[in-house]
C-alpha positions as CSV (number, residue, x, y, z in Angstrom):
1,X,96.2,128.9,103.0
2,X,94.4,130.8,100.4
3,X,90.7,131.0,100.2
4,X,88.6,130.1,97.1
5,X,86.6,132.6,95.0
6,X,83.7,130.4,93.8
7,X,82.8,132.0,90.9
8,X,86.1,131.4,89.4
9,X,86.4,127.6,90.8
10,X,83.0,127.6,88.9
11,X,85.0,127.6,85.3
12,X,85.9,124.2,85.6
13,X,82.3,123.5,85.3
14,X,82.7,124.8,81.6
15,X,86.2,123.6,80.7
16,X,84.9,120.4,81.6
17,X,81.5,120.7,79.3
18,X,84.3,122.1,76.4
19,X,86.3,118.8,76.5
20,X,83.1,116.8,76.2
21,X,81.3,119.2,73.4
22,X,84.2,118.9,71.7
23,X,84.2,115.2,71.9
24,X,87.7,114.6,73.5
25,X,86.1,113.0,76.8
26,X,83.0,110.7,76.6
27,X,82.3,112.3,80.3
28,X,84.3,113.6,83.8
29,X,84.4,114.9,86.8
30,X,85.8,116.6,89.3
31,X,86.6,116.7,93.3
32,X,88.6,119.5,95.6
33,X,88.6,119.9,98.9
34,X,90.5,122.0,101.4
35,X,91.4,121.6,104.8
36,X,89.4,118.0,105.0
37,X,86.1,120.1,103.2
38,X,84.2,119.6,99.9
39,X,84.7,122.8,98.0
40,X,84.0,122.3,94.4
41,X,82.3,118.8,92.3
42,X,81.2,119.2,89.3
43,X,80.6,116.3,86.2
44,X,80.2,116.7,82.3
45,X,79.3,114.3,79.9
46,X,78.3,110.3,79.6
47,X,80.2,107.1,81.1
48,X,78.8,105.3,78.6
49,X,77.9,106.5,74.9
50,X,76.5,104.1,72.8
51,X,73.6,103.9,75.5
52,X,73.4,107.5,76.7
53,X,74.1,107.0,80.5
54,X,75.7,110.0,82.2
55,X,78.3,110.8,84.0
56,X,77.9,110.8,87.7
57,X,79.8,111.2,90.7
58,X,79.4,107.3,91.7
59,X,80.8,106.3,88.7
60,X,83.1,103.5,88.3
61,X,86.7,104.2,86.7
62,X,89.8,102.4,85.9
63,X,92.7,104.4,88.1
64,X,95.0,102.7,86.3
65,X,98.6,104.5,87.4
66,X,96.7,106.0,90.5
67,X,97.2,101.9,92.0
68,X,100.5,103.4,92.1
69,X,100.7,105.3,95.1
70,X,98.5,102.8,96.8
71,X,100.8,100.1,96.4
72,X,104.0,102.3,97.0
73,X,101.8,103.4,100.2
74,X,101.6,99.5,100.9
75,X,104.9,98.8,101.1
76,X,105.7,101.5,103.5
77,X,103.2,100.4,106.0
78,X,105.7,97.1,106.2
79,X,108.7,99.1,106.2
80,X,107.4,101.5,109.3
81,X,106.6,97.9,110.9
82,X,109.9,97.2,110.3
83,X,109.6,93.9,107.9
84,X,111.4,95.4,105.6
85,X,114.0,98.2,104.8
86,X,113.8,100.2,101.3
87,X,117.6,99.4,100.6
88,X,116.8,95.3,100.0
89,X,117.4,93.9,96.7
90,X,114.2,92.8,95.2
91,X,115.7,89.1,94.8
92,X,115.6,88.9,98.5
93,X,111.5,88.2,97.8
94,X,111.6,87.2,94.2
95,X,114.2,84.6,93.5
96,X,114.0,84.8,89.9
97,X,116.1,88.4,90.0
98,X,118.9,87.0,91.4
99,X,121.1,86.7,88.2
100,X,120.1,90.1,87.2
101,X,121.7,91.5,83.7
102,X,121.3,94.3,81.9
103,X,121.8,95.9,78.7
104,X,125.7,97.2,78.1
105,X,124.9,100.7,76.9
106,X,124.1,101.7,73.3
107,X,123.0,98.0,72.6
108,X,121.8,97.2,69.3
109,X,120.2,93.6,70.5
110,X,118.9,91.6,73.5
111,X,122.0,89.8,73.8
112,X,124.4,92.2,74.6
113,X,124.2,92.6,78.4
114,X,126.4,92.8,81.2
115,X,126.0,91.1,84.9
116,X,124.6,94.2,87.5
117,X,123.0,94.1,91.2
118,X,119.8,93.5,91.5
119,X,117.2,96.7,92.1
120,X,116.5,97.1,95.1
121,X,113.0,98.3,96.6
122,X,114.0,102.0,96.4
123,X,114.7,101.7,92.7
124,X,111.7,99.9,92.2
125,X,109.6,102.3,93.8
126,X,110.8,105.6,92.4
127,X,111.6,104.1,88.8
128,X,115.4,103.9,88.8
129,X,115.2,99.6,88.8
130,X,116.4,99.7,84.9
131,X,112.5,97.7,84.4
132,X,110.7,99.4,82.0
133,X,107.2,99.8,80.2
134,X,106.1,97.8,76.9
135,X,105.3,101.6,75.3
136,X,108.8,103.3,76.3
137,X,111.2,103.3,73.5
138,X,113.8,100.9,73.0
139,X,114.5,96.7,72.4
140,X,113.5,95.7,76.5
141,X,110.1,97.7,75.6
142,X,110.0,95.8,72.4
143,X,110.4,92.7,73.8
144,X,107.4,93.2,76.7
145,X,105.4,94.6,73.9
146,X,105.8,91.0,72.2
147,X,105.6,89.1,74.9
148,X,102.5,91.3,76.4
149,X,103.8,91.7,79.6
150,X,102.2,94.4,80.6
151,X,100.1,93.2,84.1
152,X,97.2,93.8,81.9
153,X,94.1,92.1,83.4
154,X,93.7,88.2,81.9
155,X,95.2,84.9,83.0
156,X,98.0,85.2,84.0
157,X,98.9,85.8,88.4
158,X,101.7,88.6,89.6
159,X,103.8,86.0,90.5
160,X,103.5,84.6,86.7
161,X,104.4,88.0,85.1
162,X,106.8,88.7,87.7
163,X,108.9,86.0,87.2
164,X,108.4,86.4,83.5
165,X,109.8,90.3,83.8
166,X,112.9,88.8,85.8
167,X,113.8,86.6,82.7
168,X,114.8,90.2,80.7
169,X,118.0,92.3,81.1
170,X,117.1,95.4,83.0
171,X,117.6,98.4,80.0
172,X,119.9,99.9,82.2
173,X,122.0,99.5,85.2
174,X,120.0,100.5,88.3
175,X,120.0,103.8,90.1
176,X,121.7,105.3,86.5
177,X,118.4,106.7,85.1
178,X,114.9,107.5,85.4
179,X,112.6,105.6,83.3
180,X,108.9,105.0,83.9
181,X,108.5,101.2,84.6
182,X,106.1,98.2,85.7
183,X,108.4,98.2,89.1
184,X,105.3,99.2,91.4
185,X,103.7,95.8,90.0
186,X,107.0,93.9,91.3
187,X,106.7,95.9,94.4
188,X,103.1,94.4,94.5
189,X,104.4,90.8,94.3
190,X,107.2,92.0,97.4
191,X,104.2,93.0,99.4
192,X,102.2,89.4,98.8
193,X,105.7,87.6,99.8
194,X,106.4,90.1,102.9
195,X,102.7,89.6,103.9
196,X,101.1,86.4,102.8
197,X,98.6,87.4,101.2
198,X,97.3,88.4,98.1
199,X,97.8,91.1,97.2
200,X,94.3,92.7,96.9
201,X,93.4,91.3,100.1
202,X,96.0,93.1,101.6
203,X,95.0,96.3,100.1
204,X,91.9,95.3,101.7
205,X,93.0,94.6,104.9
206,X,95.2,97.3,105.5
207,X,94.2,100.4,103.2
208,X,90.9,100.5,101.8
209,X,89.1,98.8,104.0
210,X,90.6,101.1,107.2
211,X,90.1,104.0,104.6
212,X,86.4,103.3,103.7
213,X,87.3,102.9,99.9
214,X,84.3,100.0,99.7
215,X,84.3,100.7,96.1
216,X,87.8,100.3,94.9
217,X,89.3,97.1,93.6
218,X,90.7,94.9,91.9
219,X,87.6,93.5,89.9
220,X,84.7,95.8,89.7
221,X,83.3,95.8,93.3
222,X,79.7,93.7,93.7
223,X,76.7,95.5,92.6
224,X,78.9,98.7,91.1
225,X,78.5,96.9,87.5
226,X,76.0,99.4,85.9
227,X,77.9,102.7,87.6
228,X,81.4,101.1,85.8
229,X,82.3,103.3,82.9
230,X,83.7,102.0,79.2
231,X,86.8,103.3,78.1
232,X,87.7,105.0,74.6
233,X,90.9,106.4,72.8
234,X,91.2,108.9,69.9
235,X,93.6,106.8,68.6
236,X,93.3,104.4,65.4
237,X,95.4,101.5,66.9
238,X,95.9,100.2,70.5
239,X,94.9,102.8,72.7
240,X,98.4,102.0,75.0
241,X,101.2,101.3,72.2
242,X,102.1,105.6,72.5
243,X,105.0,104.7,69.9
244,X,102.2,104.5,67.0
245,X,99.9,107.1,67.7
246,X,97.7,107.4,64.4
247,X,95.0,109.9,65.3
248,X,91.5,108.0,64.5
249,X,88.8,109.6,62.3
250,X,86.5,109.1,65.5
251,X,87.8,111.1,68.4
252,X,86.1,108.8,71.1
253,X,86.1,105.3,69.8
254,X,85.4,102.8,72.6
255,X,87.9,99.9,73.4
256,X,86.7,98.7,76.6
257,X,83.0,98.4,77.1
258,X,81.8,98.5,80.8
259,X,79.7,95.4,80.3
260,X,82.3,93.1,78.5
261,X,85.4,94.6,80.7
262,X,88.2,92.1,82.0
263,X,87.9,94.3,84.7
264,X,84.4,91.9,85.7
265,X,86.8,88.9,86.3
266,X,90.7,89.8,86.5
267,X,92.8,87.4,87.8
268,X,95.5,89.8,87.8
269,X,96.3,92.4,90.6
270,X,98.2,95.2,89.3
271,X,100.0,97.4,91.8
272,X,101.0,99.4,88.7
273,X,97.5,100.1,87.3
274,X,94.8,97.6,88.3
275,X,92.3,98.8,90.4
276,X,89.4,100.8,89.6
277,X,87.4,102.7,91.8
278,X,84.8,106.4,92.5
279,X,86.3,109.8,92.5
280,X,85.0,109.6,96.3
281,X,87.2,107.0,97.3
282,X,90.1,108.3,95.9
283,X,89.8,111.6,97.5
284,X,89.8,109.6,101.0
285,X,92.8,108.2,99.8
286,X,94.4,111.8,98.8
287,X,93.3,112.9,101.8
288,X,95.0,110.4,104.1
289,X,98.3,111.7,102.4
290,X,97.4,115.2,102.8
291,X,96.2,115.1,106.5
292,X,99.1,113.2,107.9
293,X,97.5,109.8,107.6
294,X,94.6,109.5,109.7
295,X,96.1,106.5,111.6
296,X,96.7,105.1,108.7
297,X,100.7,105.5,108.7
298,X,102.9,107.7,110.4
299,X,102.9,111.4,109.3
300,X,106.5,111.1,109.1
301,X,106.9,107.9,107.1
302,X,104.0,109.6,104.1
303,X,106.6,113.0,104.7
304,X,109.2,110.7,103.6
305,X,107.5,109.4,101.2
306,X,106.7,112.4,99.6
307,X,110.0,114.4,99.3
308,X,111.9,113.6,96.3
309,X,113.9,110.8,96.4
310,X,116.2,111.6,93.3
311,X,119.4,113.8,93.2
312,X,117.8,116.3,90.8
313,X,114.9,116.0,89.0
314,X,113.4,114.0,86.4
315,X,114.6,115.9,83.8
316,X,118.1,115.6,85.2
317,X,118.4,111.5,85.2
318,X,118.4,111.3,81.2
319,X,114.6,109.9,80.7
320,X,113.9,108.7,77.2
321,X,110.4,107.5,78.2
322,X,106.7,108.4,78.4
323,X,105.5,109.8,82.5
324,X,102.3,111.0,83.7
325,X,103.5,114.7,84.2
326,X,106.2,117.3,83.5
327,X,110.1,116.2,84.1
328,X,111.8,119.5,84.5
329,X,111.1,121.2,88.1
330,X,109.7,117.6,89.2
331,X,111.0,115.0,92.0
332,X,109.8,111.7,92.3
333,X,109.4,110.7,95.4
334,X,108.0,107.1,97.0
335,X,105.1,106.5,94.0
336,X,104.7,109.6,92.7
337,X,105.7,112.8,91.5
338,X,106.9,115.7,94.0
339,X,107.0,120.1,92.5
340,X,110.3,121.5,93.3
341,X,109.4,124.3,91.0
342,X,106.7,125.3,89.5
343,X,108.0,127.8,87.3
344,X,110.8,125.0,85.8
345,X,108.1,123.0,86.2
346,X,105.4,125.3,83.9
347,X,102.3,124.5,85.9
348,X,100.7,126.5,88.4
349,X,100.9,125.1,91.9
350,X,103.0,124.9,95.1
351,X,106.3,123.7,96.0
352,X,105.3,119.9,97.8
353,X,103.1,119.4,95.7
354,X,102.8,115.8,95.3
355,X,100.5,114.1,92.3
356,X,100.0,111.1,89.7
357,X,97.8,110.4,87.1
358,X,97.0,107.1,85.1
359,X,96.3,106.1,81.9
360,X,93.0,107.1,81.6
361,X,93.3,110.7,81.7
362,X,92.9,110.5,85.3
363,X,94.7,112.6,88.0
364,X,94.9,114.1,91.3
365,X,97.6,115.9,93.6
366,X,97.6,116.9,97.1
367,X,99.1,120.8,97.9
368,X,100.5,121.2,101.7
369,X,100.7,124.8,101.2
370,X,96.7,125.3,100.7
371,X,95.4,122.3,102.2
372,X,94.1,120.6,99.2
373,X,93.2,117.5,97.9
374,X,92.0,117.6,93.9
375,X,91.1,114.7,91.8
376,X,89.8,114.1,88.2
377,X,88.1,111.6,86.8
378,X,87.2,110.2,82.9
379,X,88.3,107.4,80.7
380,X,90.1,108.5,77.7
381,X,93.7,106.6,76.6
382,X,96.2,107.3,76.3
383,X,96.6,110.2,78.7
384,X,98.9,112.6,76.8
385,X,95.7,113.1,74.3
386,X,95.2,116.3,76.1
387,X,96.4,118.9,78.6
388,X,93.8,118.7,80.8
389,X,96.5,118.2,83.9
390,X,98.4,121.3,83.8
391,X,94.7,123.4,83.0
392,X,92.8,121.8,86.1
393,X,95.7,122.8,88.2
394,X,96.1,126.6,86.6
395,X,92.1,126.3,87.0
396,X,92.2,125.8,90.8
397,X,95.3,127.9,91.3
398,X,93.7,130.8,89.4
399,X,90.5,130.9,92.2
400,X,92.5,130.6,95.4
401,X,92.4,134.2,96.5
């Protein structure tokens, strides 16, 4: 475990200040500890910035893709309890995947599909299901996009879109490819069938609340309202369609304001991308993974969760679509991403190293071989804007001495 040279962990102070001077983040911040210990926090910028109000470290966020390894987390408590086993087929729990199709290959239209097995809960869970994402290239995308099915917060339940999901061919036949997907939301929906309950009480019940994360959730939490930040893009369009991305002549232009947010009254809970939450909380969630679970879960189950589950890496299963983080050098192991090289990789870090990031611009990862935990906060979409990933990480890899 390397130590930290402090004046060189204090540079993310200023890369930080550079992305807001330059107007590419409204406002961040940032979180590392080693070996169970605060190290570094800095902030930079506003959460809000038509009224001025800064960024600070109690801030409310939307996680978006960082509900992933929560949920995947989720369904691992129930397998280790034995209610489950990773190798079911997801229409065990959702009946409406039971006369699973998907696309022959090279199709030029919806119609042209073939009968395949159902995914099964691995495939969900490490994006090998054939599902897909409304921004990914390709006609199954196209036909979410229309049909906004997207587990976006609004009226409709995880059980609704779920259902409504299971109604399109797969865009592949599972276990073929990698292809980033709304699968962790299905795995969501197996967790409320498996458990009985919903599926933010569950999260409750069994992982924030035993984590001390009072102030993540699916709705902003009670009495967190004027801490919750408002969201911008730099792009001229929707700040998630990635196929269109027309650069806007204002770099920060808001499209989600903290005060009118769906995220006050969401009906909808996302395993995919719902919850928002503090950088605080999350690091007590990174660090549960990093310290062997605190009681949580079995160190052995989170080790399995986070080797890579895939025969190579990303790179190697023929993805066409958008991911939070590099493909070459990377795994994917149970809800998020796993270094098997760095250098293929072209990030600083460690082999183990397992991360995600969400939508938002936000990230974190958690590094065996040093002990750390590191997360980042802002609220900028979509989150290939910027590099700010692979820099944080050559940041805090460039002061370990």
């Amino acid at each position: 475990m390397g130590n930290f040279d402090i004046s060189r962990l204090d540079r993310i102070s200023g890369w930080m200040q550079g992305y807001v001077d330059r107007q590419q983040y409204p406002g961040c911040s940032v979180l590392v500890a080693q070996g169970g210990a605060e190290v570094y926090y800095a902030q930079a910028g506003l959460r809000d910035i038509a009224s001025g109000l800064p960024w600070e470290r109690d801030t409310v966020a939307r996680i978006y893709s960082m509900t992933k390894p929560i949920t995947s987390l989720g369904l691992m408590l129930l397998v280790e309890r034995g209610l489950v086993h990773l190798d079911a087929p997801v229409s065990d729990f959702i009946p409406s995947f039971a006369e699973t199709r998907c696309l022959v290959p090279d199709a030029s239209d919806l119609s042209q599909t073939e009968p395949c097995a159902a995914p099964t809960l691995h495939q969900l869970l490490t994006h090998t299901s054939g599902l897909s994402y409304s921004f990914n290239p390709g006609i199954v995308s196209k036909a979410m996009r229309d049909a906004k099915l997207d587990f976006s917060p609004g009226a409709r339940t995880l059980a609704q879109t779920a259902d409504e999901i299971a109604a399109l061919p797969l865009a592949f036949r599972p276990g073929s490819r990698w292809e980033y997907s709304v699968g962790i939301d299905i795995i969501g929906r197996v967790i409320e069938v498996i458990s009985g309950q919903t599926l933010d009480a569950f999260f409750e019940t069994e992982i924030l609340g035993p984590l001390g994360m009072t102030e993540t959730r699916f709705r902003v939490p009670a009495g967190t309202g004027d801490r919750f930040a408002s969201l911008y893009t730099p792009l001229a369009g929707e700040a998630f369609d990635l196929n269109a991305k027309a650069e806007g002549g204002d770099s920060l232009r808001q499209t989600d304001h903290a005060d009118g947010s769906p995220y006050h009254d969401t009906n909808m809970h996302s395993g995919g991308g719902g919850l928002v939450g503090t950088i605080d909380d999350y690091l007590k969630f990174a660090e549960m993974l990093r310290d062997g679970g605190k009681g949580l879960v079995s160190p052995h189950i989170l080790s399995f969760m986070m080797r890579n589950h895939l025969t190579g890496d990303i790179a190697s299963m023929g993805p066409s679509s958008f991911a939070e983080q590099p493909m070459d050098g990377m795994g994917f192991g149970i809800g998020g991403a796993v270094v098997l090289d760095p250098a293929r990789a072209r990030v600083p870090g460690s082999k183990g190293d397992f991360s995600w990031g969400g939508m938002a611009s936000t990230f974190f990862w958690v590094d065996p071989v040093h002990e750390l935990s590191v997360v980042f906060f802002t609220q900028l979409a979509p989150s290939s804007s910027y590099p700010a990933r692979s820099q944080l990480k050559a940041l805090v890899q460039g002061a370990l001495t």
